[in-house]
NUMAR-297387 format. One line per field, with one value per residue (C-alpha): residue in three letters; residue number from 0; y, z, x. Coordinates in Angstrom, 1 decimal, always signed. Example, Ala and Ser with C-alpha at 12.3 -4.5 7.8 and 13.67 -1.06 7.14 Angstrom:
BEGIN
residuo <- [ala  ser]
num <- [0  1]
py <- [-4.5  -1.1]
pz <- [+7.8  +7.1]
px <- [+12.3  +13.7]
***
This chain:
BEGIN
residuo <- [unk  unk  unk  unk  unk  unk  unk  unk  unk  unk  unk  unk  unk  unk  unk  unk  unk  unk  unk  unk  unk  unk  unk  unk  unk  unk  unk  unk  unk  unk  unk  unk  unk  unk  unk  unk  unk  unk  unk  unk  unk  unk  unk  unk  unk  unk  unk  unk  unk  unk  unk  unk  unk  unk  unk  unk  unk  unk  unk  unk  unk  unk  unk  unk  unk  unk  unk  unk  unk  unk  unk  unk  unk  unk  unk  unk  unk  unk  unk  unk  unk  unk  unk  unk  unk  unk  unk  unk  unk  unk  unk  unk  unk  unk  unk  unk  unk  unk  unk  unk  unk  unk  unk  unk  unk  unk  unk  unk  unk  unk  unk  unk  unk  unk  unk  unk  unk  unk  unk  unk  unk  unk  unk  unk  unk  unk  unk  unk  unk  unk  unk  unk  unk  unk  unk  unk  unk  unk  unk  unk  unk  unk  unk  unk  unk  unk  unk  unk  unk  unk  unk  unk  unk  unk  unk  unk  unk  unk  unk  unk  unk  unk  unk  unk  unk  unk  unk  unk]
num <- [0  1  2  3  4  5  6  7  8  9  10  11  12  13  14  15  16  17  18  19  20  21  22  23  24  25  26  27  28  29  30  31  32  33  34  35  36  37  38  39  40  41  42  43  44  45  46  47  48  49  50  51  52  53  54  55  56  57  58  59  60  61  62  63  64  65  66  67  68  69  70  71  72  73  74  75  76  77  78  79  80  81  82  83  84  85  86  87  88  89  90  91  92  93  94  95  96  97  98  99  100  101  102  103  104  105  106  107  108  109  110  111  112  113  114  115  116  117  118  119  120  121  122  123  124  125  126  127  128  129  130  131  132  133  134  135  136  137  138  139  140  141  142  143  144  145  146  147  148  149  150  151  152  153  154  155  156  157  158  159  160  161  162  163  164  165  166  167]
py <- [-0.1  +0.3  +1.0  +4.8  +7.0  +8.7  +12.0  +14.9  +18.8  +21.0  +18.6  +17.0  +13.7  +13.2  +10.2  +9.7  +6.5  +6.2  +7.3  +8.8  +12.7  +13.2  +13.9  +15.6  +15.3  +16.6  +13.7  +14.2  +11.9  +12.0  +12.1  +9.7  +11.7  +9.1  +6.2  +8.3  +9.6  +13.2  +13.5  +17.1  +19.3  +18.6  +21.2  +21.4  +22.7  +25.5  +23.6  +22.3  +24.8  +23.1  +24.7  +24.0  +25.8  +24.5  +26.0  +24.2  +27.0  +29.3  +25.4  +25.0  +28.8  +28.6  +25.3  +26.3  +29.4  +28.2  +25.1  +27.4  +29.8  +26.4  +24.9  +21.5  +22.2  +19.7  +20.3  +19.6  +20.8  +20.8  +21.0  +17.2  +16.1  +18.7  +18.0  +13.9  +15.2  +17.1  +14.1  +11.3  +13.9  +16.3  +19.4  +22.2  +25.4  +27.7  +26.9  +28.8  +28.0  +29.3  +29.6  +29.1  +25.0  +22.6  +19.9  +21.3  +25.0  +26.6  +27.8  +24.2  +23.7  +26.9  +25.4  +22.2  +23.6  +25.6  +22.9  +21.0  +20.8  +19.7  +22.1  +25.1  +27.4  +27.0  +30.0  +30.4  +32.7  +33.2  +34.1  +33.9  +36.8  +36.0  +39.2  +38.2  +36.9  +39.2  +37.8  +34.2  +33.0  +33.2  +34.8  +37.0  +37.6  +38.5  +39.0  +37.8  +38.2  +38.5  +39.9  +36.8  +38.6  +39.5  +36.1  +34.9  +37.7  +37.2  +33.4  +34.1  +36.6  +34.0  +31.0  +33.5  +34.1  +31.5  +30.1  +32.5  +31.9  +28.2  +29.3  +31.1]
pz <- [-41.4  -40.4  -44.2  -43.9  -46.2  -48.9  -50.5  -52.9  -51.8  -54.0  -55.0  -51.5  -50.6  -47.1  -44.8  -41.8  -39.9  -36.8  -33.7  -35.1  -36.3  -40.0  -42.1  -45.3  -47.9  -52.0  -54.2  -57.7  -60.1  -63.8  -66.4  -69.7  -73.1  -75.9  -74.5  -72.7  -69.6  -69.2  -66.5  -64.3  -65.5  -64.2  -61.9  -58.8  -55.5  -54.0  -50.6  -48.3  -46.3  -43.5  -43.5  -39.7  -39.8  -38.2  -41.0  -43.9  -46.3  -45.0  -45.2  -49.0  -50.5  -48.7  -49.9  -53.0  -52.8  -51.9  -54.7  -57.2  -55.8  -56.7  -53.1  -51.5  -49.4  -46.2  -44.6  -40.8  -39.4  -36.0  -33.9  -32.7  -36.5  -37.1  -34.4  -35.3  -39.0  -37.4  -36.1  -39.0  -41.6  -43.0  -42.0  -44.3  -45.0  -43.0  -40.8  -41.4  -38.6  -36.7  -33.3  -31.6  -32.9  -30.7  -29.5  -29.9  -30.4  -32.1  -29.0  -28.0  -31.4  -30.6  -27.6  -28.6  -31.8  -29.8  -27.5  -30.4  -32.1  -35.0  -35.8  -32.9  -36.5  -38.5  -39.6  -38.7  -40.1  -37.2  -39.0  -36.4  -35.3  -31.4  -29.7  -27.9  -31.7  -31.8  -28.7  -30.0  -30.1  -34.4  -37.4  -37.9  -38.0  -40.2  -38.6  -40.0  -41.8  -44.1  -47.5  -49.6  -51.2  -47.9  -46.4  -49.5  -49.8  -46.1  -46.4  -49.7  -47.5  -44.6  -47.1  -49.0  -45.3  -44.1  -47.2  -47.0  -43.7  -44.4  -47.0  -44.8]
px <- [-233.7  -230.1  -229.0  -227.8  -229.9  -228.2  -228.7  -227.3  -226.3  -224.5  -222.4  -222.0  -222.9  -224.3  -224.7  -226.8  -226.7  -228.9  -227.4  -224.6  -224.2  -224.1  -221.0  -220.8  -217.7  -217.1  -216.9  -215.1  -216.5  -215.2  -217.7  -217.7  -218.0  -218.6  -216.8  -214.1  -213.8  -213.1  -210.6  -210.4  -207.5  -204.1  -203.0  -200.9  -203.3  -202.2  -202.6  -205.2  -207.9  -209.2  -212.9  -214.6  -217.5  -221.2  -223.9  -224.1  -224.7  -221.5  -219.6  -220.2  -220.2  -216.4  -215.9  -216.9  -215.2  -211.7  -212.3  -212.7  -209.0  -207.2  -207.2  -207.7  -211.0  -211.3  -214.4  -215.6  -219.0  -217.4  -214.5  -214.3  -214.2  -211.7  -209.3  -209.7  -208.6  -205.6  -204.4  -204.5  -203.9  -201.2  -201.4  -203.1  -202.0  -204.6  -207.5  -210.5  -212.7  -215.9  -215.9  -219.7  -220.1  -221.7  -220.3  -216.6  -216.4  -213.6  -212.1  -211.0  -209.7  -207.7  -206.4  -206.0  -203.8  -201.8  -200.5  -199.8  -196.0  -197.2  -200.1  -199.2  -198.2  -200.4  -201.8  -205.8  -208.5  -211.3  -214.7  -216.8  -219.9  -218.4  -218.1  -214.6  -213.7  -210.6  -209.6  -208.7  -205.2  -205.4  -203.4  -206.5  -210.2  -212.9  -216.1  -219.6  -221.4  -218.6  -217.5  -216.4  -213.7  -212.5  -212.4  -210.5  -208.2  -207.2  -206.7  -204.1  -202.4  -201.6  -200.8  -198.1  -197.0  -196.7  -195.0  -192.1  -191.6  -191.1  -188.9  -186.5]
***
């Protein structure tokens, strides 16, 4: 059958259609209490983390993670989707991205980023186990395996600086 097959992840929704790589995304769905529906609490993000990281697991504990620290969360299990985000979307406030991916690795995002006007600033957080990780053209990196904390500590520290600097 050519109907894509459907299926439920820690609150992600995956599709796979034949010949085609699989894409996961975070649906919000409002839930009904006695006839009404409960809608999610009104409160302004504290911006968009683009998340592009290969595994999975290390995807949605970040995901999860930076959901829970009041951001946006787009997520991209490879470079290629994350570059075609970069180009139809806004851009987000840091870029937290892995650098050994197949298809696309994280050093061509870098590159393509950089020659970029629109997306050349953007602060990025390089959690990657790469030995020449501290190498990459980013803000800064945290190498894994990785203290959570750390990885969300760092990511505040280069919205707020990046913030003031648009300020100014």
């Amino acid at each position: 059958s050519r109907a894509p097959a459907m299926r439920g992840l820690n609150g992600m929704m995956g599709v796979r259609v034949e010949g085609a790589d699989e894409a996961y995304f975070r649906l919000l769905v409002e839930i009904a209490r006695g006839g009404e529906v409960a809608a999610p609490a009104a409160s302004k993000p504290r911006g968009q983390v683009m998340l592009v990281e290969d595994s999975r697991d290390v995807r949605s504990l970040l995901a999860e993670a930076f959901t829970a620290e009041g951001y946006e969360v787009l997520e991209c299990a490879d470079g290629g989707l994350a570059l075609a985000a970069m180009d139809r979307l806004q851009p987000p406030c840091a870029v937290v991205l892995d650098l050994a991916m197949p298809l696309v690795d994280g050093w061509r995002v870098l590159d393509a980023m950089r020659a970029s006007p629109t997306h050349r600033d953007l602060p990025v957080l390089v959690l990657s186990a790469h030995p020449d990780a501290a190498l990459a053209r980013a803000a800064r990196h945290v190498a894994k395996p990785f203290e959570l904390e750390n990885v969300l500590r760092t990511v505040r520290e280069l919205v707020a600086a990046t913030s003031v600097t648009r300020v100014h």
